[in-house]
DOSEZA-30271 format. One record per residue: x, y, z of N, C-alpha, C in turn; residue in one letter. Coordinates in steps of 0.05 Angstrom, whole numbers, plus 5000, padded with zeros to 4 digits. Example, Ala and Ser with C-alpha at 12.3 -4.5 7.8 and 13.67 -1.06 7.14 Angstrom:
<atoms>
ATOM     nu     nv     nw    cau    cav    caw     cu     cv     cw   res
ATOM   5264   4886   5156   5246   4910   5156   5264   4934   5156     A
ATOM   5257   4955   5142   5273   4979   5143   5258   5001   5157     S
</atoms>
This chain:
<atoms>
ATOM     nu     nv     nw    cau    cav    caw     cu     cv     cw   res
ATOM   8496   3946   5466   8481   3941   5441   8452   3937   5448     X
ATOM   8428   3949   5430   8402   3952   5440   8388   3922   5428     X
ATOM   8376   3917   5451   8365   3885   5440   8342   3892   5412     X
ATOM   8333   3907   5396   8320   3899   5373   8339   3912   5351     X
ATOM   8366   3912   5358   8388   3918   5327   8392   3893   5321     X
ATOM   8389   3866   5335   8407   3846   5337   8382   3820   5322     X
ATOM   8387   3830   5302   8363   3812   5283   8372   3775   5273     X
ATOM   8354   3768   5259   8351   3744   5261   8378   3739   5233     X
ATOM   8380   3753   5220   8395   3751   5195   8428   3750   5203     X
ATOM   8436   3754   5223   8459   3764   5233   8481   3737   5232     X
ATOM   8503   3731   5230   8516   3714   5228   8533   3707   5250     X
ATOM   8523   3707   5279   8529   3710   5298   8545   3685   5316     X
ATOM   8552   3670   5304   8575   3640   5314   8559   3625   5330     X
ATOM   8526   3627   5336   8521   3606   5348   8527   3579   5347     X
ATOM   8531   3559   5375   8541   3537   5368   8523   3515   5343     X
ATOM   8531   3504   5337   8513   3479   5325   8492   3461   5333     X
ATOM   8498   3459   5370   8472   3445   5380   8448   3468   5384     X
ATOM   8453   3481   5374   8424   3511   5379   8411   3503   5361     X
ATOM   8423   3496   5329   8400   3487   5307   8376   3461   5317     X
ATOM   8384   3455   5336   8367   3427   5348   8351   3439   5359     X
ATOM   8343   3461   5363   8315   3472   5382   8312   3499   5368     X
ATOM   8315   3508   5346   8302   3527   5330   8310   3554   5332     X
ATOM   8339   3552   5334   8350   3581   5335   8343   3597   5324     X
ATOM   8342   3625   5329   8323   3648   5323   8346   3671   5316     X
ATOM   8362   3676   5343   8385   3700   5348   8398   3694   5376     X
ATOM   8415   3708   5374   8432   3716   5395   8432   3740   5406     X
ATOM   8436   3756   5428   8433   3776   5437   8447   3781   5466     X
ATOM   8463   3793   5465   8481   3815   5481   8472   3845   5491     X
ATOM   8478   3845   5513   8468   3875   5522   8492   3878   5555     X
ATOM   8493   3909   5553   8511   3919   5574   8491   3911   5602     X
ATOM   8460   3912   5593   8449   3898   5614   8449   3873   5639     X
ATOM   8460   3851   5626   8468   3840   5626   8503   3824   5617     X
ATOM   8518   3838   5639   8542   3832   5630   8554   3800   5626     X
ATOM   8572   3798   5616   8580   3767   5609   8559   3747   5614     X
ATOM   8536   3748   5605   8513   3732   5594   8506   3734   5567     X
ATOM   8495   3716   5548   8487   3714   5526   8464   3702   5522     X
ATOM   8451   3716   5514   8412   3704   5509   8414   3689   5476     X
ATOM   8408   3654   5474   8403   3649   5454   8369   3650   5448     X
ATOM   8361   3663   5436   8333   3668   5428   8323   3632   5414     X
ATOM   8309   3623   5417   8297   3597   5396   8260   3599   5396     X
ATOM   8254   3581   5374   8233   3571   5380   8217   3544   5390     X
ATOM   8213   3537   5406   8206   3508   5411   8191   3497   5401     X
ATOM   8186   3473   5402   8168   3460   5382   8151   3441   5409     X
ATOM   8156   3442   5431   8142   3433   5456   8145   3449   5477     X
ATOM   8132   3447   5497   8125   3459   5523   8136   3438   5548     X
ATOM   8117   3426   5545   8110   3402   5565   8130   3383   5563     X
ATOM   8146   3374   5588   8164   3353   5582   8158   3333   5612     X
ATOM   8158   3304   5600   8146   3286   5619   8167   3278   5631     X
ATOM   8167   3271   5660   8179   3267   5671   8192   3236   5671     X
ATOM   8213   3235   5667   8232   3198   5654   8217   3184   5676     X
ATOM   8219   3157   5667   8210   3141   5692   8180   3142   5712     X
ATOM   8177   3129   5725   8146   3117   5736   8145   3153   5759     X
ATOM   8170   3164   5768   8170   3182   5786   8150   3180   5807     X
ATOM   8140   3162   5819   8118   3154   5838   8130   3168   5858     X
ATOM   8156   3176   5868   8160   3201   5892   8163   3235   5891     X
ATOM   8161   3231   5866   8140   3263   5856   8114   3270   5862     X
ATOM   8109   3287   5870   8082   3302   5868   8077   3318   5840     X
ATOM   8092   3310   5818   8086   3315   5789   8095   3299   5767     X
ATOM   8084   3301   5739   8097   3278   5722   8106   3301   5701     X
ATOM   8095   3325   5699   8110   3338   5671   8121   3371   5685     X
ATOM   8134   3378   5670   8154   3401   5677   8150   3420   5652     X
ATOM   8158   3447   5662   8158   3462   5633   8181   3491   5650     X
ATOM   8205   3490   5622   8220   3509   5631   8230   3519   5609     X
ATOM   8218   3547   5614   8228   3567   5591   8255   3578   5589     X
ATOM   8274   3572   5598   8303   3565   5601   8319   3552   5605     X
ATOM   8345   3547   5586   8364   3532   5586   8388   3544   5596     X
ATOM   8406   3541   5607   8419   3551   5627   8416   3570   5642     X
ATOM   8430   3582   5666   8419   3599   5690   8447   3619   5702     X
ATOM   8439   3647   5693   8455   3661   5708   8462   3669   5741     X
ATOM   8437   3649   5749   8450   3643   5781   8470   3629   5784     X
ATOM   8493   3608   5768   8508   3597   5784   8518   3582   5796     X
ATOM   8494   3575   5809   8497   3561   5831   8522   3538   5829     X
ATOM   8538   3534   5842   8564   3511   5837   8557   3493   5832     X
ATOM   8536   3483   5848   8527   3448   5853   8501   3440   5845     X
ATOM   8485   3461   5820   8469   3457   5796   8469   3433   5790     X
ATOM   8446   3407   5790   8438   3386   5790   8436   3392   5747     X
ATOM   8432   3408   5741   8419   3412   5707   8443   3421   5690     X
ATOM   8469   3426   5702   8480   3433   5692   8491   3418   5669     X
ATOM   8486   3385   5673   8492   3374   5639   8483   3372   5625     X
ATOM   8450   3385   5625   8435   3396   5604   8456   3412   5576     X
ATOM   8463   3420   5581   8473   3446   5573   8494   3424   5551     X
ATOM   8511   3397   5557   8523   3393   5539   8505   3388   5511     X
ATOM   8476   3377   5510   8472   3366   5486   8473   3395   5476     X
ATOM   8467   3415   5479   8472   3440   5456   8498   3448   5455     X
ATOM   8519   3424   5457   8550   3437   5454   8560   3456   5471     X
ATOM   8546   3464   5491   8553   3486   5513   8569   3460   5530     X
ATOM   8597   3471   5552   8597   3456   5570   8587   3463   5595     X
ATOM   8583   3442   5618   8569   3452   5641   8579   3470   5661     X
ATOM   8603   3477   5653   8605   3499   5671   8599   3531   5664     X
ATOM   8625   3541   5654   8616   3571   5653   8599   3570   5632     X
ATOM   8596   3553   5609   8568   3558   5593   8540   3564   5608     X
ATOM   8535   3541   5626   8513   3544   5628   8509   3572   5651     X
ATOM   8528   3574   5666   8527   3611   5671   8515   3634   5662     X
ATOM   8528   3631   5629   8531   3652   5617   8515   3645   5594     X
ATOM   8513   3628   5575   8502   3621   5556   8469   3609   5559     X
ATOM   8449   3628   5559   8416   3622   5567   8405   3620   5543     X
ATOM   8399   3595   5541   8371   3599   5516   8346   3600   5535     X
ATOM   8334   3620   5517   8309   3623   5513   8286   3614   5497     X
ATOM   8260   3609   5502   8248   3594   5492   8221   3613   5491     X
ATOM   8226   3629   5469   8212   3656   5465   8179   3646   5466     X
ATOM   8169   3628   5452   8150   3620   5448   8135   3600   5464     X
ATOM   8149   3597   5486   8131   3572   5512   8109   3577   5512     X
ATOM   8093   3595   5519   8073   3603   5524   8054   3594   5502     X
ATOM   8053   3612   5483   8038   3592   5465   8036   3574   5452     X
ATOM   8066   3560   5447   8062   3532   5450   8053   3516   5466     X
ATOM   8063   3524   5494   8044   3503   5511   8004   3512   5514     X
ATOM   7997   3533   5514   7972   3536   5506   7965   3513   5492     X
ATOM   7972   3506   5463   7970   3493   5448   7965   3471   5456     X
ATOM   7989   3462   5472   7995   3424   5489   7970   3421   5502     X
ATOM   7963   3443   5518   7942   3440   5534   7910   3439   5523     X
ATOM   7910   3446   5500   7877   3443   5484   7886   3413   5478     X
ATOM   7893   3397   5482   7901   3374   5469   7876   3358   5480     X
ATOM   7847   3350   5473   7829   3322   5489   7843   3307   5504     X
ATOM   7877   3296   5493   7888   3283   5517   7894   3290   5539     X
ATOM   7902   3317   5540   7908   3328   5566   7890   3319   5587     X
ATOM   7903   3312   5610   7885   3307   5645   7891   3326   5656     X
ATOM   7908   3344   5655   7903   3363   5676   7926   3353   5696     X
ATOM   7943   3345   5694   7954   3333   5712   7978   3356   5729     X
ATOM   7987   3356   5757   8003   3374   5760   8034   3382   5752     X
ATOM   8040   3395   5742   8060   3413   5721   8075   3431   5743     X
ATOM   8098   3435   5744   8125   3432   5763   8142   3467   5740     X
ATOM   8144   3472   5755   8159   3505   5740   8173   3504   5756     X
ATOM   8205   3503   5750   8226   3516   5763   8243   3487   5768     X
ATOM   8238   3461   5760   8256   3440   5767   8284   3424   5754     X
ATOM   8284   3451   5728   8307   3444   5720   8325   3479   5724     X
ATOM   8322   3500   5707   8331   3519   5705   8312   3544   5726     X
ATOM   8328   3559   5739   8304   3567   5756   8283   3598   5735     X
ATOM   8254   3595   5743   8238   3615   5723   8241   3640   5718     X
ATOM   8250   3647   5752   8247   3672   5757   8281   3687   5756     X
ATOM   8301   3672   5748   8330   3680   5740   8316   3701   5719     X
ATOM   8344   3724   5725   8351   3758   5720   8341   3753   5691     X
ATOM   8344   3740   5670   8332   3742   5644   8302   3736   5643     X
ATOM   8291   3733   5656   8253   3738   5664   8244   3759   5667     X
ATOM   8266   3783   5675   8253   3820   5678   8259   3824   5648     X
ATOM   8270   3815   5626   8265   3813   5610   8242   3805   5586     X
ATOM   8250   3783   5592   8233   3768   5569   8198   3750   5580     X
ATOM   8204   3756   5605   8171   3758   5618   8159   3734   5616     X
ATOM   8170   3711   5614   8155   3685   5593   8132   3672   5619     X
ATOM   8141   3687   5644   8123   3661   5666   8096   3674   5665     X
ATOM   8078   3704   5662   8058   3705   5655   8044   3690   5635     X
ATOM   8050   3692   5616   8044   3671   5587   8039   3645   5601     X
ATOM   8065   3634   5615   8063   3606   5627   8038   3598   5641     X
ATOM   8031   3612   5667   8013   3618   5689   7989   3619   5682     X
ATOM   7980   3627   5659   7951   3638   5651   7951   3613   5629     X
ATOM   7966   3614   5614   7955   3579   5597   7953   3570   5611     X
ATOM   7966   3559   5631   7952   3534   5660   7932   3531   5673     X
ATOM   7928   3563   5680   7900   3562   5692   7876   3562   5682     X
ATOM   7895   3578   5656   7864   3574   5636   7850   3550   5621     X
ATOM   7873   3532   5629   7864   3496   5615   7857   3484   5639     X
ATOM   7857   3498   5665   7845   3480   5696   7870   3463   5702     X
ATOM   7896   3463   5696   7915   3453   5702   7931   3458   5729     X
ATOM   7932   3445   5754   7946   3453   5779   7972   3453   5768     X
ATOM   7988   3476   5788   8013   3478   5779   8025   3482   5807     X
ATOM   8056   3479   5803   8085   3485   5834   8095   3501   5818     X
ATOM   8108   3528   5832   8133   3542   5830   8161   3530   5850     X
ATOM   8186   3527   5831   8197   3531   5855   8225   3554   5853     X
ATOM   8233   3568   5857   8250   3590   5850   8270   3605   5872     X
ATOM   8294   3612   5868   8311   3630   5883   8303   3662   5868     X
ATOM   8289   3668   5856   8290   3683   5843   8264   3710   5852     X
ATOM   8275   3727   5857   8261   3754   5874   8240   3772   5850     X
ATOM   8240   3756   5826   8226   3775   5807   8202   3760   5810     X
ATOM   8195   3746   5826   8167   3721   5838   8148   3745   5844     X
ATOM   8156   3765   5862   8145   3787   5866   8124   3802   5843     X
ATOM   8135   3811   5827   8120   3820   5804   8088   3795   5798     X
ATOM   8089   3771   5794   8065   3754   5798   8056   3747   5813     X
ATOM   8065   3760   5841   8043   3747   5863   8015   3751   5854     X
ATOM   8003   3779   5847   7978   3787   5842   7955   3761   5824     X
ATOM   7981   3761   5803   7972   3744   5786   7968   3718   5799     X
ATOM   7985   3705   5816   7985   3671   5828   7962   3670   5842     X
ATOM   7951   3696   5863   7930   3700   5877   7903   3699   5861     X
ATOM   7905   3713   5848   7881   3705   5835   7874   3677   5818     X
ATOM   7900   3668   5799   7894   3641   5791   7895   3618   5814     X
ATOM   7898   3623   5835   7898   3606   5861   7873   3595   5865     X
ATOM   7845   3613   5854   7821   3614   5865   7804   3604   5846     X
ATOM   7818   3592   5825   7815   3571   5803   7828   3548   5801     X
ATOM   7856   3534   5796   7870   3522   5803   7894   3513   5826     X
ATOM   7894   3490   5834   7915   3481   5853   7933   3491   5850     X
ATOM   7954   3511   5861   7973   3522   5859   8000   3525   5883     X
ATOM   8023   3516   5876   8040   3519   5892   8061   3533   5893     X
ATOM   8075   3545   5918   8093   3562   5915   8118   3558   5929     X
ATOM   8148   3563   5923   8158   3544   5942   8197   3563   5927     X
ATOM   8201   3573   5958   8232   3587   5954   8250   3564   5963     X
ATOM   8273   3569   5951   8300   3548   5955   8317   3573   5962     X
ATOM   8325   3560   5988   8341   3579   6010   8356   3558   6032     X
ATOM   8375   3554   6021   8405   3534   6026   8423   3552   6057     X
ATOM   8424   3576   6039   8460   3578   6057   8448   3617   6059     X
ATOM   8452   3614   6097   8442   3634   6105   8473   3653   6119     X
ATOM   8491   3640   6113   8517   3661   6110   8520   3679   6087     X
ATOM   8525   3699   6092   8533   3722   6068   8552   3715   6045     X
ATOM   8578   3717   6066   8595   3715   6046   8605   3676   6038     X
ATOM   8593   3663   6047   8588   3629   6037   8572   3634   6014     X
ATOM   8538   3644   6014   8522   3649   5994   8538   3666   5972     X
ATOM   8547   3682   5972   8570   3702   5956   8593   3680   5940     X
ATOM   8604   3658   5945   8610   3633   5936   8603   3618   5918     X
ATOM   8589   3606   5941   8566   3584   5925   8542   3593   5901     X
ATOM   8535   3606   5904   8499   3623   5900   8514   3655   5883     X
ATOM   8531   3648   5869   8544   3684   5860   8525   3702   5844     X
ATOM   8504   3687   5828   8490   3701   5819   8453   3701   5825     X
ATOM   8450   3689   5846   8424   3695   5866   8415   3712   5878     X
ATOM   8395   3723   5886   8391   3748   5908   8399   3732   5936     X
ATOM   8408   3753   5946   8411   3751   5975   8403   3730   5992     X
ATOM   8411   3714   6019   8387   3707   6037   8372   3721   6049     X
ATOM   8385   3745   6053   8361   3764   6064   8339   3772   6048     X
ATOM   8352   3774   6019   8327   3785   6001   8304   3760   5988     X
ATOM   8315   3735   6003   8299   3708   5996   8279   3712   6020     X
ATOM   8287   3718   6046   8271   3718   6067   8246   3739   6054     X
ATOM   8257   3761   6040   8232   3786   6047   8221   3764   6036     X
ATOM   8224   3749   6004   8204   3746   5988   8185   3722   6003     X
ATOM   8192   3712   6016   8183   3691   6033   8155   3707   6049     X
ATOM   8166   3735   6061   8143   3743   6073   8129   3757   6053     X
ATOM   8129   3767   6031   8114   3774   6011   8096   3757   5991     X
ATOM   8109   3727   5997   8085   3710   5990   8060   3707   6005     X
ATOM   8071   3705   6036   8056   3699   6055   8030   3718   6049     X
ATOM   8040   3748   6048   8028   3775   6046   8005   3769   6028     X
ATOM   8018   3756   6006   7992   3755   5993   7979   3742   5982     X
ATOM   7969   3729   6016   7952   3705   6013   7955   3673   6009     X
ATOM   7988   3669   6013   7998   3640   5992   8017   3631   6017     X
ATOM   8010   3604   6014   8032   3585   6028   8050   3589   6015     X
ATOM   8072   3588   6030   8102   3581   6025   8117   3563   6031     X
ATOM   8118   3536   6019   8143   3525   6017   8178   3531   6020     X
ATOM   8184   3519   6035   8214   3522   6022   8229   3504   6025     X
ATOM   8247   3504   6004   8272   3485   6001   8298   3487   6012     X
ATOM   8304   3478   6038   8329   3480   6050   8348   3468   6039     X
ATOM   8359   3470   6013   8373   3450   5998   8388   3461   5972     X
ATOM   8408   3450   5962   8419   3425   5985   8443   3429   6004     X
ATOM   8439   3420   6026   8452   3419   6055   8488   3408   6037     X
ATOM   8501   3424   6045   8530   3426   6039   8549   3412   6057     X
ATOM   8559   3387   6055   8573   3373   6084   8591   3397   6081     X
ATOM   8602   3394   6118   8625   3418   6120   8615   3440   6124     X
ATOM   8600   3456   6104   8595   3481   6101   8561   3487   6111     X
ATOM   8549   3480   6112   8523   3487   6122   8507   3469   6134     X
ATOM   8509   3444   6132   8500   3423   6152   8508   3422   6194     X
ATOM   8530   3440   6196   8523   3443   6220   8490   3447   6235     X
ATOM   8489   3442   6271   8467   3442   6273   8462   3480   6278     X
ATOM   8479   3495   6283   8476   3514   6279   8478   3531   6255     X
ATOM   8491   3528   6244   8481   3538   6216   8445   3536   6208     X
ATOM   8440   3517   6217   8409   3493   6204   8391   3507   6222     X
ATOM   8395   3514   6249   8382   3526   6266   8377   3558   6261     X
ATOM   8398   3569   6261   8396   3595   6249   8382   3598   6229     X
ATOM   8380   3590   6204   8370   3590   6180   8338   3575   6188     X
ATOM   8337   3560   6187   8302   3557   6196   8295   3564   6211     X
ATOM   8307   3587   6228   8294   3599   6255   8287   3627   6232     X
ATOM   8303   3638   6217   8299   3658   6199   8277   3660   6179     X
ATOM   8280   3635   6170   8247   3622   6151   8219   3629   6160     X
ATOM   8231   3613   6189   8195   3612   6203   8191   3638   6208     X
ATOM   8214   3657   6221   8204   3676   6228   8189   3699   6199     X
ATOM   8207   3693   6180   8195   3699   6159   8164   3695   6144     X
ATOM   8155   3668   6158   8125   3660   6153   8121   3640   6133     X
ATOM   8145   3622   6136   8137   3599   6115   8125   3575   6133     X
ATOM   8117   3561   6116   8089   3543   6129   8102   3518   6129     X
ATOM   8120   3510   6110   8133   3489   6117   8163   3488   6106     X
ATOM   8177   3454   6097   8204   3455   6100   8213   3427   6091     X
ATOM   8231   3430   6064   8243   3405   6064   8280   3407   6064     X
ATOM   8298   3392   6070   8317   3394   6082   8326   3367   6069     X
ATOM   8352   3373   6052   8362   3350   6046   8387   3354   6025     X
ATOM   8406   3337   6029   8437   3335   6023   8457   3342   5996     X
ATOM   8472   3356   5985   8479   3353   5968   8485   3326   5936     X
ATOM   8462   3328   5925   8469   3306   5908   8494   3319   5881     X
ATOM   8510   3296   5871   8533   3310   5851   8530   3287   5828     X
ATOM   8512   3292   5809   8505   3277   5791   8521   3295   5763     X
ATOM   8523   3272   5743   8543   3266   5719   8567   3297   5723     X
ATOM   8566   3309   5702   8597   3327   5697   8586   3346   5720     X
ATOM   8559   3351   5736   8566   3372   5755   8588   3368   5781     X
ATOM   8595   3341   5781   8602   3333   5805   8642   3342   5797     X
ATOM   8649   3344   5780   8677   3352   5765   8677   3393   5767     X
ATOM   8646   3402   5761   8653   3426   5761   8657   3436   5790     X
ATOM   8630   3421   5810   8634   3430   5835   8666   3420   5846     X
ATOM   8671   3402   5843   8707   3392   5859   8718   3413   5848     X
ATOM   8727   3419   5825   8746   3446   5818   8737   3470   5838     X
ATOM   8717   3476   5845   8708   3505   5855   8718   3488   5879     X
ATOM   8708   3475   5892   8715   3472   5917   8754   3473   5923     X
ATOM   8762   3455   5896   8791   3448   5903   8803   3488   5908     X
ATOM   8793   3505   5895   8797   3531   5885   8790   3548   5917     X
ATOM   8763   3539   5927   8759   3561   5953   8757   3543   5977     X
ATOM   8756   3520   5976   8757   3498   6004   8774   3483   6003     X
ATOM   8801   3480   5984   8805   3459   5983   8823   3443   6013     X
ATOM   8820   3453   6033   8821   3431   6051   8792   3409   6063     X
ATOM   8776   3410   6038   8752   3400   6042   8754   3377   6020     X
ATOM   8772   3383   5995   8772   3357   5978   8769   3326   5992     X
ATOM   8785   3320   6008   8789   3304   6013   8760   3280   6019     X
ATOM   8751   3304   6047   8724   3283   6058   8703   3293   6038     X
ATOM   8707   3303   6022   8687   3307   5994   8689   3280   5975     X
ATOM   8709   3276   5967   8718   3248   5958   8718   3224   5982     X
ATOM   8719   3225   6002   8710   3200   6012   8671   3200   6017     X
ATOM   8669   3223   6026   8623   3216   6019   8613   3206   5991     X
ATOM   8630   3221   5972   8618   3214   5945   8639   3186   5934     X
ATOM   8656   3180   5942   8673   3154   5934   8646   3136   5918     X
ATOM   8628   3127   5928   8608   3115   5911   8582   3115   5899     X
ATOM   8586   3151   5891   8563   3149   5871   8554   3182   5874     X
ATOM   8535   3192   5866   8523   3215   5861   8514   3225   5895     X
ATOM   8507   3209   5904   8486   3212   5929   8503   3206   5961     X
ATOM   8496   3225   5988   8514   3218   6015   8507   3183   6018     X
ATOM   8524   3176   6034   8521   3158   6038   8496   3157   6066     X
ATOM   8483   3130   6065   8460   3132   6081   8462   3144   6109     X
ATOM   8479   3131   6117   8494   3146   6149   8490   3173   6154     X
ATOM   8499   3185   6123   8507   3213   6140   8468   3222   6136     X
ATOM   8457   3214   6115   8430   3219   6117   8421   3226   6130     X
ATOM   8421   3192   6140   8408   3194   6172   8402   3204   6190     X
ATOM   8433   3215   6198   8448   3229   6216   8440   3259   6214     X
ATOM   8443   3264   6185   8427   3297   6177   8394   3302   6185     X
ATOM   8384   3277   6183   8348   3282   6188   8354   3273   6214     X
ATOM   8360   3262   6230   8360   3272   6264   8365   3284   6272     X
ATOM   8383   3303   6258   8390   3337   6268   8367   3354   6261     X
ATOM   8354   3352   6240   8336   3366   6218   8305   3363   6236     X
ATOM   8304   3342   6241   8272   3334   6257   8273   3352   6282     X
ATOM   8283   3354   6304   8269   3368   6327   8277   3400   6314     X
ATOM   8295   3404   6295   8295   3441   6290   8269   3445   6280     X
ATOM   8260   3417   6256   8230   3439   6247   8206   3441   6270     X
ATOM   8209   3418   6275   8191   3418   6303   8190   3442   6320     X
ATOM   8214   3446   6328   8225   3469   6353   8214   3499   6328     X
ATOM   8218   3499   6304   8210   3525   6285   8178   3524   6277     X
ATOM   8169   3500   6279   8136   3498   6276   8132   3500   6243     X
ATOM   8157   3481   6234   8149   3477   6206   8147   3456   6200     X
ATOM   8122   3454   6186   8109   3425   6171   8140   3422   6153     X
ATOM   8134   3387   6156   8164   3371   6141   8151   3381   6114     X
ATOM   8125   3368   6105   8111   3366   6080   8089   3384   6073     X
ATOM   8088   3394   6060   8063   3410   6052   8036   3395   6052     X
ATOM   8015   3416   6052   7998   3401   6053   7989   3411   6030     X
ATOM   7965   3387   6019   7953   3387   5995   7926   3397   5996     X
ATOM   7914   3409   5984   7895   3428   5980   7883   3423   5959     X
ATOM   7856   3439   5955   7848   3439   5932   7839   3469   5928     X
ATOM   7834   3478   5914   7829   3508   5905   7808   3517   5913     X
ATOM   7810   3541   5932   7785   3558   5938   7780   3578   5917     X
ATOM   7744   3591   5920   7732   3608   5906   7728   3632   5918     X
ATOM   7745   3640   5944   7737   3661   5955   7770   3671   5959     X
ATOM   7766   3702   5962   7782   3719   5967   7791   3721   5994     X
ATOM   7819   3723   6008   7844   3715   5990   7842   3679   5993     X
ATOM   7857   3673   5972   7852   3645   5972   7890   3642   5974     X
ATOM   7887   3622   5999   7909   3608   6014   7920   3589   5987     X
ATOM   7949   3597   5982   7955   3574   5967   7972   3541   5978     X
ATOM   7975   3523   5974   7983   3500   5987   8011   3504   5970     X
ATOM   8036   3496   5983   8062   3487   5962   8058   3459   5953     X
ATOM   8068   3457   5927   8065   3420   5925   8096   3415   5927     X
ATOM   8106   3399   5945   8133   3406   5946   8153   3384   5928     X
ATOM   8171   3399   5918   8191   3393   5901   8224   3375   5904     X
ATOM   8231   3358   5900   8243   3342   5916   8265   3342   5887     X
ATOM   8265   3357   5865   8277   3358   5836   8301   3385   5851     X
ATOM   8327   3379   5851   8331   3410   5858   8357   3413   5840     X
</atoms>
């Protein structure tokens, strides 16, 4: 079905929590198989971040998508998805709203006298650059209201369509603080093929890693999150950040699976389904609460410290401020939201 037959008049069964953010349409395409684009209009951009967040390097976020056809099992955002009546699992898969109008709504947010300018975080709930962005294009719009209000901004994304805006990040780099930053977990094939079913590749995360570099931009990345069992070995961790660096990322954060509200029920089913001789010590780490217990932390960042060292990657990014000359180096502001 061709996406402009599929008009706004159509009586199409959207759920009931879609009327809460300005449902527009629905839309299906062979393009996209077993996905569904809810079209809306927003009535905000900018969303502040709960709480004092004093271990952020940002206070507001802006994401032009509500659920994500990457996947991912162990999706920290996935109970987003209940307040619009979707549940967190195969909904938020398959079921993406769109938020046709970000762009110039947040334009808008940003003429505001109150605005400071403060740094703004892309990619920390739903990722930007997920398969419905070669579509609907919304992170140009995003990128250029920012820069054009003097606003520093972070990317952070699994998503290979990053490519298409380098040009664009490069040049707004040489106006505003800008950061860039891939999330690249699990450097087995067929593990990533699992976990990650609807992501590009690790190989195809590495090129984009050196295609940031290429042009002109730090790269961040997010080793995360580290999977007990499955990818926290010290070889696994070695392999994979030996692949990074060689790839040309500048630095590296590294850190553990968190299983917060209903995602922690969808990931145990997948696991009980392809690991389940892993249930067990899955239920004894998480026995009390969302987060590993401090031990194994610990234990993970003393394995984690002499690899970046031994790979010559900064733990933390460094902070920068915007150059005026060509090419202008971008800094990651790094993202600790995953």
């Amino acid at each position: 079905m061709r996406w402009d037959r599929q008009g706004v008049s159509v009586d199409d069964g959207a759920l009931p929590g879609l009327q809460r953010i300005g449902f527009v349409r629905t839309v299906r395409t062979p393009q996209f198989d077993n996905v569904t684009f809810h079209e809306v209009l927003c009535k905000s951009a900018l969303n502040k971040v709960p709480g004092t967040a004093e271990h952020l390097p940002f206070q507001y976020t802006v994401n032009g998508y509500r659920g994500c056809s990457h996947a991912c099992r162990y999706c920290f955002a996935r109970p987003t998805h209940e307040y619009l009546e979707f549940d967190c699992g195969r909904d938020f898969d398959s079921q993406v709203v769109v938020k046709t109008n970000v762009a110039e709504v947040l334009r808008r947010e940003l003429r505001r006298p109150s605005w400071r300018r403060e740094t703004v975080a892309l990619g920390t709930n739903t990722d930007p650059y997920q398969r419905a962005e070669g579509r609907y294009a919304l992170m140009p719009g995003v990128i250029g209201a920012l820069a054009d209000s003097g606003t520093p901004f972070s990317i952070l994304t699994k998503g290979t369509l990053l490519r298409r805006d380098l040009p664009m990040l490069t040049e707004v780099a040489r106006r505003v603080r800008v950061g860039v930053a891939v999330s690249l977990a699990v450097g087995d094939p067929e593990l990533h093929s699992r976990v990650e079913p609807g992501t590009p590749s690790p190989q195809a995360r590495l090129g984009l890693i050196s295609a940031v570099r290429a042009a002109g931009l730090d790269c961040h990345v997010m080793v995360a999150p580290v999977l007990p069992g499955l990818t926290d070995s010290t070889e696994h961790l070695d392999d994979l950040l030996s692949r990074i660096a060689a790839a040309g990322a500048t630095s590296a954060t590294v850190f553990g699976l968190h299983l917060r509200g209903s995602t922690r029920g969808w990931f145990m089913d997948w696991l009980a389904r392809t690991y389940p001789e892993m249930v067990g010590e899955y239920r004894r780490l998480y026995r009390r609460g969302a987060y590993l217990p401090p031990e194994f932390r610990h234990e993970l960042s003393s394995r984690v410290s002499p690899l970046l060292t031994k790979h010559r990657l900064a733990r933390t990014p460094q902070r920068s401020a915007p150059v005026r000359a060509a090419p202008a180096p971008v800094v990651a502001a790094q993202q600790t939201l995953f």
